[in-house]
C-alpha positions as CSV (number, residue, x, y, z in Angstrom):
1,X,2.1,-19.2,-23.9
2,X,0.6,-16.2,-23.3
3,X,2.8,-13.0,-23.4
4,X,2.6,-10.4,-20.2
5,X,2.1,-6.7,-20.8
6,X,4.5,-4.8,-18.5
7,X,2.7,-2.4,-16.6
8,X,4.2,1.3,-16.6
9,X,3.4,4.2,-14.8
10,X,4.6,7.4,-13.7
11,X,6.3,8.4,-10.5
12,X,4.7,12.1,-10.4
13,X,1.2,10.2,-11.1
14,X,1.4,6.8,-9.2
15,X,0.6,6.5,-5.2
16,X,0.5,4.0,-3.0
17,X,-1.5,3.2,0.3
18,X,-2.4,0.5,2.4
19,X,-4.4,0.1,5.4
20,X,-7.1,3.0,5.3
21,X,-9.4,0.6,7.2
22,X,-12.5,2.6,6.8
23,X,-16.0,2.1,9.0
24,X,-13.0,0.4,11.7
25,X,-13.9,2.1,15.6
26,X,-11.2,-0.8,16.9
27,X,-8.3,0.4,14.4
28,X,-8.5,4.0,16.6
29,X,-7.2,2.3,19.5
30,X,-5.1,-1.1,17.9
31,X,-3.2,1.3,15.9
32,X,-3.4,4.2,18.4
33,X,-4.8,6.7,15.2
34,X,-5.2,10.2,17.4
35,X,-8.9,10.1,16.3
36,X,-11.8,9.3,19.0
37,X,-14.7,8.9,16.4
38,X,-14.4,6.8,13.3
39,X,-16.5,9.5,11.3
40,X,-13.9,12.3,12.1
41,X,-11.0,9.9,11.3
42,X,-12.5,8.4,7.6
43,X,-13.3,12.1,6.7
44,X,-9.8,13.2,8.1
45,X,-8.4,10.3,5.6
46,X,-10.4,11.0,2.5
47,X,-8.9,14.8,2.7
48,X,-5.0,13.6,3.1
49,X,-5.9,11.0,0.0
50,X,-7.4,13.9,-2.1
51,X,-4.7,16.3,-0.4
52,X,-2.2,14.7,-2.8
53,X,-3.9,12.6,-5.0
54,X,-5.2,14.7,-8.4
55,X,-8.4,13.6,-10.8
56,X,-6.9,11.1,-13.1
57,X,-3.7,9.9,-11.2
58,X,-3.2,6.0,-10.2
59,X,-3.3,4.8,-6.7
60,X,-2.5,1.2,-5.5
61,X,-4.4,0.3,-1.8
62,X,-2.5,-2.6,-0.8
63,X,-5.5,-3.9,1.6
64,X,-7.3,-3.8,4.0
65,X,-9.8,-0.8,2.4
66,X,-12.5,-0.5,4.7
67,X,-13.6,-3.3,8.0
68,X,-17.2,-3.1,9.8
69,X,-18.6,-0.5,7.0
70,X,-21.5,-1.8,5.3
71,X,-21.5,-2.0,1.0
72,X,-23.3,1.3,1.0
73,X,-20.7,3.4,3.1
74,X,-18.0,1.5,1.1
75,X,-19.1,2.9,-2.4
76,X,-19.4,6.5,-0.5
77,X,-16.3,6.5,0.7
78,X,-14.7,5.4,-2.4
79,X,-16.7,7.8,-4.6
80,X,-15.1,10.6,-2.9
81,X,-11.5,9.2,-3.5
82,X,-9.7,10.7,-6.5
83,X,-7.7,8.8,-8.7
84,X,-7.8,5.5,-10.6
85,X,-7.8,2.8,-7.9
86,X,-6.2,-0.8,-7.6
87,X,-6.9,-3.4,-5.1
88,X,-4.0,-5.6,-3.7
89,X,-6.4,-7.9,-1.3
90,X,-5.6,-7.6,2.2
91,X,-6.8,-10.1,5.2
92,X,-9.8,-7.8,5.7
93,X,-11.5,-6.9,2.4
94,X,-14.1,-9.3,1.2
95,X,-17.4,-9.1,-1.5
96,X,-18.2,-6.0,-0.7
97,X,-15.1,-4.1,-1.2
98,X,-14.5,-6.3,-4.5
99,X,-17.6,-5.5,-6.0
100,X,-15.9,-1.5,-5.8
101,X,-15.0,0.2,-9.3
102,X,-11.3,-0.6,-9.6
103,X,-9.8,0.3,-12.1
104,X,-8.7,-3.1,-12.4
105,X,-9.6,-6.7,-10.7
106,X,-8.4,-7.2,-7.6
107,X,-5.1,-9.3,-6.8
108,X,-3.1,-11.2,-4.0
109,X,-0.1,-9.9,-5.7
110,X,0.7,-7.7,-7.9
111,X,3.7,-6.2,-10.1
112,X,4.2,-2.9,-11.6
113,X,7.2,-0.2,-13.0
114,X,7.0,3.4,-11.9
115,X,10.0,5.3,-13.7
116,X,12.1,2.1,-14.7
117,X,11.8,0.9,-11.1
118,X,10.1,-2.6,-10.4
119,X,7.4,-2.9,-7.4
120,X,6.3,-6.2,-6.2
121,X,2.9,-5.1,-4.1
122,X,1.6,-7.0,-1.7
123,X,-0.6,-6.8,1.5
124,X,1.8,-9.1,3.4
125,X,5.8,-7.7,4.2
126,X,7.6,-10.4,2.1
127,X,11.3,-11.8,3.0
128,X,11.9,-12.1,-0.8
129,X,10.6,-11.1,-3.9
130,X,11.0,-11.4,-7.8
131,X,13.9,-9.4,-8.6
132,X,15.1,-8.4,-5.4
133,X,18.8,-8.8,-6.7
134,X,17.8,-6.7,-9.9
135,X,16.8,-3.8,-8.2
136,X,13.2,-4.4,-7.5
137,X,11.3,-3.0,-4.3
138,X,8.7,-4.3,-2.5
139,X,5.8,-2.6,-1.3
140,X,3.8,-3.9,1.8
141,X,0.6,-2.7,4.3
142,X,-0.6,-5.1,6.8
143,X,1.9,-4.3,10.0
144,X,0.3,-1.3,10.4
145,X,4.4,0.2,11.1
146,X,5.5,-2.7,13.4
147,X,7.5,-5.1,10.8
148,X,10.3,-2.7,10.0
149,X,11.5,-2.2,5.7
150,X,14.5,-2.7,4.7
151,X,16.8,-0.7,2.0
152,X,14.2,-2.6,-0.6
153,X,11.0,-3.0,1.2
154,X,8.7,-0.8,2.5
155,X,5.5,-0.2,4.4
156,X,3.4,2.1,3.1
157,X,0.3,1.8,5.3
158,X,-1.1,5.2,6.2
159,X,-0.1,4.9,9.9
160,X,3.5,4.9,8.6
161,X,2.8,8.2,6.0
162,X,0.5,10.6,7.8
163,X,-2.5,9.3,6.8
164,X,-1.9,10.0,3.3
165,X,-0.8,7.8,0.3
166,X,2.7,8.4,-0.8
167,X,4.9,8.6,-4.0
168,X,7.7,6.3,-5.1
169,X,10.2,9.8,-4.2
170,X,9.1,9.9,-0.8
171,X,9.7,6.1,-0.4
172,X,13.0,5.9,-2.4
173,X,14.3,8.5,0.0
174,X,13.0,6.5,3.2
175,X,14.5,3.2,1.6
176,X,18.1,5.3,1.3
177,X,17.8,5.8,4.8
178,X,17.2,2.3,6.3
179,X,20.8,0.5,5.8
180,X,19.1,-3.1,6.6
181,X,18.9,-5.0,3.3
182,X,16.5,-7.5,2.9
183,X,17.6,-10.7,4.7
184,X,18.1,-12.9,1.6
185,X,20.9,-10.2,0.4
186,X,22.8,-10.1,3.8
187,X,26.3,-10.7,3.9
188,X,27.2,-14.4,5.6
189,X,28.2,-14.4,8.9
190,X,30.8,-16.9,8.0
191,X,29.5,-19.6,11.0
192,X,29.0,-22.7,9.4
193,X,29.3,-24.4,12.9
């Protein structure tokens, strides 16, 4: 059996981000993005991403990259992001986005350890993950901020950050915040009727 290598990084080097949705005219008004031009609004994204992300850090898009861009405009818009980039596949990226240069292949799913601190990443908003009741978080895009975290799970598309990608501070601090555990670790009701 083949032995897993845990995956480490740092908190003051790691980002996350989901649901940039590059090339996407419709995402301006589904996700009501104060933009009126899709040029304006990728631009506007690319400078929050390079805003905080430095030459050389690690950033984790958990889907939905781009949607209606052609290959071409793809690999611009991903030249002019900093940072090493992972894929966690979302509903709308396909060939052209895998073909990109991650920085490692593409996944459904994905686990990592910032600081000590488990992530499960994943486009979809799970209702349970592996170690949940050992302290891991879970990390989700997809809702674009309409499925609400919990004290353990968290969106972290950018129309729930600014824009911008965000660091595991930033989200501990919103996960303090939110009281609602995850619905596996709720206390029973006691109605066995």
């Amino acid at each position: 059996m083949k032995t897993k290598t845990r995956q480490t990084f740092s908190s003051h080097r790691t980002w996350f981000t989901a649901d940039t949705h590059f090339g996407h005219r419709g995402i301006l008004r589904m996700s009501a993005r104060p933009w009126e031009e899709i040029a304006q609004h990728d631009d506007d994204l690319v400078y929050a991403w390079n805003s905080a992300v430095r030459p050389g850090d690690t950033v984790f898009h958990l889907g939905d990259f781009a949607m209606n861009s052609s290959a071409e405009r793809c690999q611009d818009i991903f030249a002019q992001l900093r940072g090493d980039k992972h894929l966690v596949i979302g509903n709308h990226d396909g060939p052209r986005h895998f073909s990109l240069p991650w920085s490692s292949e593409p996944s459904d799913l994905r686990t990592v350890h910032v600081d000590g601190t488990r992530l499960v990443l994943c486009h979809y908003g799970l209702r349970t993950w592996n170690g949940s009741w050992r302290g891991g978080l879970h990390l989700y895009g997809h809702s674009h901020g309409t499925l609400p975290g919990t004290s353990r799970s968290c969106d972290v598309g950018v129309d729930c950050w600014g824009y911008r990608p965000v660091g595991l501070a930033e989200i501990q601090e919103r996960l303090a915040a939110t009281p609602e555990p995850p619905e596996e670790q709720r206390p029973d009701d006691g109605d066995d009727a």
